[in-house]
C-alpha positions as CSV (number, residue, x, y, z in Angstrom):
1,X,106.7,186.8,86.6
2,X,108.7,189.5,86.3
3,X,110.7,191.8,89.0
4,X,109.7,195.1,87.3
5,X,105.8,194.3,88.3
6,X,107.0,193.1,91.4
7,X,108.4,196.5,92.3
8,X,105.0,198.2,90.9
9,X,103.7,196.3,93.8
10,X,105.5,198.0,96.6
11,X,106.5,201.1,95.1
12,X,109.8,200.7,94.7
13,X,111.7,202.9,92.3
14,X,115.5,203.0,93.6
15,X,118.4,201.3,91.8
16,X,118.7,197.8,91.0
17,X,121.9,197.8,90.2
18,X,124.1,198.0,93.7
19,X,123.9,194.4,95.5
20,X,124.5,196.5,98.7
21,X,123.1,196.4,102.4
22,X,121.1,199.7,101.6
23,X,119.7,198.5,98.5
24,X,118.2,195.7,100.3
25,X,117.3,197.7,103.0
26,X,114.8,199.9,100.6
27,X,113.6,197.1,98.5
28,X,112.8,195.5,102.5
29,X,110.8,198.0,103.5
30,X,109.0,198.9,100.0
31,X,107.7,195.0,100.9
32,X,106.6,195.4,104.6
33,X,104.7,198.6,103.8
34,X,102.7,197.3,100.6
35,X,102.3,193.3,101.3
36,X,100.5,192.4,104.4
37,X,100.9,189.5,106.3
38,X,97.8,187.9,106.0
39,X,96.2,184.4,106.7
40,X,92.9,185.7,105.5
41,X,92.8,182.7,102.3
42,X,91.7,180.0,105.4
43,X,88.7,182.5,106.6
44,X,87.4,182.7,102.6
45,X,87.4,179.6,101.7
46,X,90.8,179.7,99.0
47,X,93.9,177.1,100.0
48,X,97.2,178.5,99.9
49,X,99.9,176.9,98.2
50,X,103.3,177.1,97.9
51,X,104.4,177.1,94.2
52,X,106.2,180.1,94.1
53,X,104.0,181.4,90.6
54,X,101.4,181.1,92.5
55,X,102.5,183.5,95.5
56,X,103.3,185.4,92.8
57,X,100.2,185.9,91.5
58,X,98.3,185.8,94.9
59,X,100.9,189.0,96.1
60,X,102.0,190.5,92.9
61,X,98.8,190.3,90.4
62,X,95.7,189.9,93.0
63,X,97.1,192.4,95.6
64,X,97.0,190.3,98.6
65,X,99.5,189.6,101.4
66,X,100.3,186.4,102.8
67,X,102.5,184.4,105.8
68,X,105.9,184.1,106.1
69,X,106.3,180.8,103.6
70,X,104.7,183.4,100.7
71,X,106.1,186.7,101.9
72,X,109.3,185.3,102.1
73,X,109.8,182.8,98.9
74,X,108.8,185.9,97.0
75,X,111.1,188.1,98.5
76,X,114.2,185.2,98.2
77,X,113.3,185.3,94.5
78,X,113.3,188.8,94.3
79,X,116.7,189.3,95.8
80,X,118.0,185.9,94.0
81,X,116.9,187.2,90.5
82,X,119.0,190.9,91.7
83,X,122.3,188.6,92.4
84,X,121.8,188.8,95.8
85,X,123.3,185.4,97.1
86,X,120.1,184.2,99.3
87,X,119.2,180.6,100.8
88,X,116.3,179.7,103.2
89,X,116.3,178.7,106.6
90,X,113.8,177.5,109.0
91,X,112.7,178.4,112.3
92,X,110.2,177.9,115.5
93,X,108.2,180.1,116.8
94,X,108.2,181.0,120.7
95,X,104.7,180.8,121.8
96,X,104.1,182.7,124.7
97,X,101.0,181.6,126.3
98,X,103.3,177.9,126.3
99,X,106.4,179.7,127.2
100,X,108.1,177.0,124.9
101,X,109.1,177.1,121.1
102,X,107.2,175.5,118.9
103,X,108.0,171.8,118.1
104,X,107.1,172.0,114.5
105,X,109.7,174.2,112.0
106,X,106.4,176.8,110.6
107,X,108.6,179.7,109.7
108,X,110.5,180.7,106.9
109,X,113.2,183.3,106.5
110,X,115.6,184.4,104.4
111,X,119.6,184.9,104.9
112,X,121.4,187.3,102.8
113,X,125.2,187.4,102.2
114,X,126.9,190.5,101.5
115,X,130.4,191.5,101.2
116,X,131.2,188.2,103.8
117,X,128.4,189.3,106.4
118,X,125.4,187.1,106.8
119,X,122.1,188.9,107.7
120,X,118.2,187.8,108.5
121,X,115.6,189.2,106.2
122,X,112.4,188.3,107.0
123,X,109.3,189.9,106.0
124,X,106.9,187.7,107.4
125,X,106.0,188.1,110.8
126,X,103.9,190.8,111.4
127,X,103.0,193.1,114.1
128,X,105.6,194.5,116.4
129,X,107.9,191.5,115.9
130,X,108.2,192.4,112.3
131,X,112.0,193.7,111.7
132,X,112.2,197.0,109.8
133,X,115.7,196.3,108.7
134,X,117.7,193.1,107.3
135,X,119.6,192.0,111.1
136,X,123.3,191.0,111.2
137,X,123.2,187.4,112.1
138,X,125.8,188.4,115.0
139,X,125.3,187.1,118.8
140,X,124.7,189.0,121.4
141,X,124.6,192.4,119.7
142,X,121.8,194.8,120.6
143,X,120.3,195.8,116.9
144,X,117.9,199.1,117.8
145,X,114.9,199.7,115.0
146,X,111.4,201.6,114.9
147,X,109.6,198.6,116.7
148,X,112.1,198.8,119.2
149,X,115.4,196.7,120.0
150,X,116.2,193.4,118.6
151,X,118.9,190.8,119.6
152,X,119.9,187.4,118.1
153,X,121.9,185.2,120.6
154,X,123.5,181.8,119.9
155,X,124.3,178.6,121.4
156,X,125.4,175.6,120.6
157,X,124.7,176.2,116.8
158,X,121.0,177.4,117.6
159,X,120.1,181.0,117.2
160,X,117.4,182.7,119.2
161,X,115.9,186.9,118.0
162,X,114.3,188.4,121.2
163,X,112.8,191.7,121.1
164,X,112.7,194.8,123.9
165,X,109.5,196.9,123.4
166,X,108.4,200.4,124.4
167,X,106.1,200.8,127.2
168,X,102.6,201.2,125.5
169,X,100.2,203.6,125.9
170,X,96.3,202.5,125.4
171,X,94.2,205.5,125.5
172,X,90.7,203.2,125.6
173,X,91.2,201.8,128.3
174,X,88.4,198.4,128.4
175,X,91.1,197.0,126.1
176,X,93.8,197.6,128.3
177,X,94.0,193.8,129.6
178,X,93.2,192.6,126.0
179,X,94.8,188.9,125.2
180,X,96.1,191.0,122.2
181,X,98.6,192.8,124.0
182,X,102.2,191.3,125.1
183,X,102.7,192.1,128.7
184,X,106.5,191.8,128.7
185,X,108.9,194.1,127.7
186,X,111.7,191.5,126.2
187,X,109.9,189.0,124.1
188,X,111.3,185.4,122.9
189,X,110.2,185.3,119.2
190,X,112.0,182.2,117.1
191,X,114.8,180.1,117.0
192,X,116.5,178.7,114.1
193,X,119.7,176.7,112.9
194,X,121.7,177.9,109.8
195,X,120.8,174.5,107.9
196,X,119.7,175.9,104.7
197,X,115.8,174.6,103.8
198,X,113.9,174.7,100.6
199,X,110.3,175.6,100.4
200,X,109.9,171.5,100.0
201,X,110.6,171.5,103.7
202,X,107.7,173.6,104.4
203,X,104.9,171.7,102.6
204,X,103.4,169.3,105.5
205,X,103.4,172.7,107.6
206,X,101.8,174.5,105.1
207,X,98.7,171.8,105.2
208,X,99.1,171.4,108.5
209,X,98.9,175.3,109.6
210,X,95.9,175.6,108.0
211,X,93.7,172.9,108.7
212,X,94.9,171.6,112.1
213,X,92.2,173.0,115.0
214,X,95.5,173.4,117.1
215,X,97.0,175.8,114.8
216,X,97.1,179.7,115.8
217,X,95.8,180.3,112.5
218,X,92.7,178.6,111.7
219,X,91.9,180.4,115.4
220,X,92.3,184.3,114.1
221,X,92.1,185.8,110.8
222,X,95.0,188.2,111.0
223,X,95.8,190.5,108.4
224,X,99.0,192.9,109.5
225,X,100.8,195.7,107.9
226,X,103.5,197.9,108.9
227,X,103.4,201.7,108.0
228,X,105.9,204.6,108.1
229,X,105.9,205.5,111.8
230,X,104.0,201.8,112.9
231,X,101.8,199.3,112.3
232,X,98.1,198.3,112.0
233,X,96.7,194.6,112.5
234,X,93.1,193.2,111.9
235,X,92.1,190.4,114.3
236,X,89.1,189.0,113.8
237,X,87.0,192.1,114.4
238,X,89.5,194.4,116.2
239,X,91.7,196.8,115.1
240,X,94.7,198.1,115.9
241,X,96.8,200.6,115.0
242,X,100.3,201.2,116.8
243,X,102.5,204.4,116.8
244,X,106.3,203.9,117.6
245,X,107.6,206.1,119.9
246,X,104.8,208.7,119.7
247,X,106.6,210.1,122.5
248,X,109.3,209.5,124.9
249,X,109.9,205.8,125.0
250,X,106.4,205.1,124.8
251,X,103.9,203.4,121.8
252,X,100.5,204.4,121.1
253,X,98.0,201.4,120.6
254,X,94.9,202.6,119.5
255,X,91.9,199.8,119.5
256,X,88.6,199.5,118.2
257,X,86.0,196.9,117.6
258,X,85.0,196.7,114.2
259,X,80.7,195.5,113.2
260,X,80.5,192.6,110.7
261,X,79.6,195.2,107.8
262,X,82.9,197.4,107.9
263,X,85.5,194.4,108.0
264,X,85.8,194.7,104.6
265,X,85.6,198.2,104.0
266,X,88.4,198.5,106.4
267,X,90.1,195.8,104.5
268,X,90.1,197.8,101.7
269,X,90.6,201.1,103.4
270,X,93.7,200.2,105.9
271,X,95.4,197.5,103.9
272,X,94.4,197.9,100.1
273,X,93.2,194.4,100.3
274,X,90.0,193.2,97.9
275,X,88.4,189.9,98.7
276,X,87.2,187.4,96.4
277,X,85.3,185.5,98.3
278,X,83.6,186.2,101.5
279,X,85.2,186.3,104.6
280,X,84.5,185.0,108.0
281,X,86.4,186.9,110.9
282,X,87.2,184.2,113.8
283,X,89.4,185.5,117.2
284,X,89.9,182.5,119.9
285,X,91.8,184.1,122.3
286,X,95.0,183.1,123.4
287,X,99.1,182.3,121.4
288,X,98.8,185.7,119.5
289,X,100.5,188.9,121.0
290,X,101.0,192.0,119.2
């Protein structure tokens, strides 16, 4: 494992040398736009584990993207190896179909300190929820990106990120009520404690997540990635692809509904993703918004 095959990966070429906010900014969004998040491994037939050589090879060597507890251990030892000063934390997810967090700790993200400031790096969540920019881990500050305007709030020693979204503009309009699409414009997303977590914390949910008929993911295959001026998702057979701000306060979600036989071309096309096994696309509606 080595960082300069790492940063073949996503395309980075800027300095190494600066621990600095904008360093980490660049090397953040080299990662979003190259790695996908992706739970496509429990649709094929592979297991994913948690050792971090092999995430490594899984993301680095083999091309593939992953979920937050791969996306992120790689990026915490990426930014570790730099001199970065990184730990873990853990979080819960807000499910929305619910309206409640999650009662079992399923995410991963990374805190980075810099010059005294603490800030959120996490480059596994996907979709429209998926920050474009490390967040200051201050309350009640409005933080405006791309994907629109994120906030963390705390109380009582628990932090909660919330998004506020764009209106959205769907131009085919039989996907207009689509499960897929989050009807409010602020959005819970997670909440998390500043207990710092190793990746032993996360192996139960690692199992768990997917094998457990309960979890989101053995429900869809999801395979996400953002882009310059959005992002596109594959779920189960339909994709998306979402503009920011393609006009006045407004985003552009363009859907279609993909046939069996160009899944994986589109794969390969939209998210540079090769398959070694066969995969079998699954979408149960319901718990995933994008």
């Amino acid at each position: 494992m080595n960082l300069e095959e790492y940063f073949a990966r996503t395309g980075y070429k800027g300095s190494t040398e600066k621990q600095d906010l904008e360093t980490l900014t660049d090397i953040f969004q080299h990662h979003i736009r190259a790695v996908p998040f992706e739970n496509l491994s429990i649709h094929c037939g592979e297991k994913i584990t948690l050792e971090l050589e092999h995430v490594y090879n899984k993301i680095v060597r083999r091309k593939r993207g992953g979920w937050c507890m791969e996306n992120n251990q790689l990026l915490g030892w990426v930014l570790k190896g730099l001199g970065y000063d990184t730990s873990f934390l853990g979080a819960y997810v807000f499910n929305p179909h619910q309206n409640a967090y999650a009662t079992l700790m399923t995410h991963l993200v990374v805190k980075v300190v810099i010059d005294g400031k603490a800030y959120i790096v996490d480059g596994g969540f996907g979709v429209s929820y998926q920050m474009w920019q490390p967040m200051e881990l201050v309350s009640g500050k409005d933080q405006p990106q791309a994907p629109g305007v994120f906030r963390f709030t705390e109380k009582n020693g628990v932090w909660y990120l919330e998004k506020m979204r764009r209106k959205q503009y769907i131009p085919n309009q039989s996907f207009s009520n689509s499960d897929l699409l989050e009807k409010k414009e602020c959005r819970k997303v997670y909440m998390f404690s500043l207990e710092p977590r190793t990746v032993e914390d996360f192996r139960f949910q690692c199992t768990y997540l997917q094998t457990s008929p309960d979890s989101l993911f053995t429900k869809k295959s999801i395979c996400t990635l953002q882009t310059t001026d959005g992002f596109r998702a594959l779920i189960g057979w339909t994709l998306t692809e979402t503009t920011y701000n393609y006009k006045e306060n407004m985003d552009l979600v363009e859907f279609v509904t993909l046939e069996d036989e160009e899944v994986e071309k589109t794969l390969k096309e939209k998210f540079n993703i090769s398959l070694e096994r066969k995969l079998v696309p699954i979408n149960v509606k319901g718990s995933y918004t994008i």
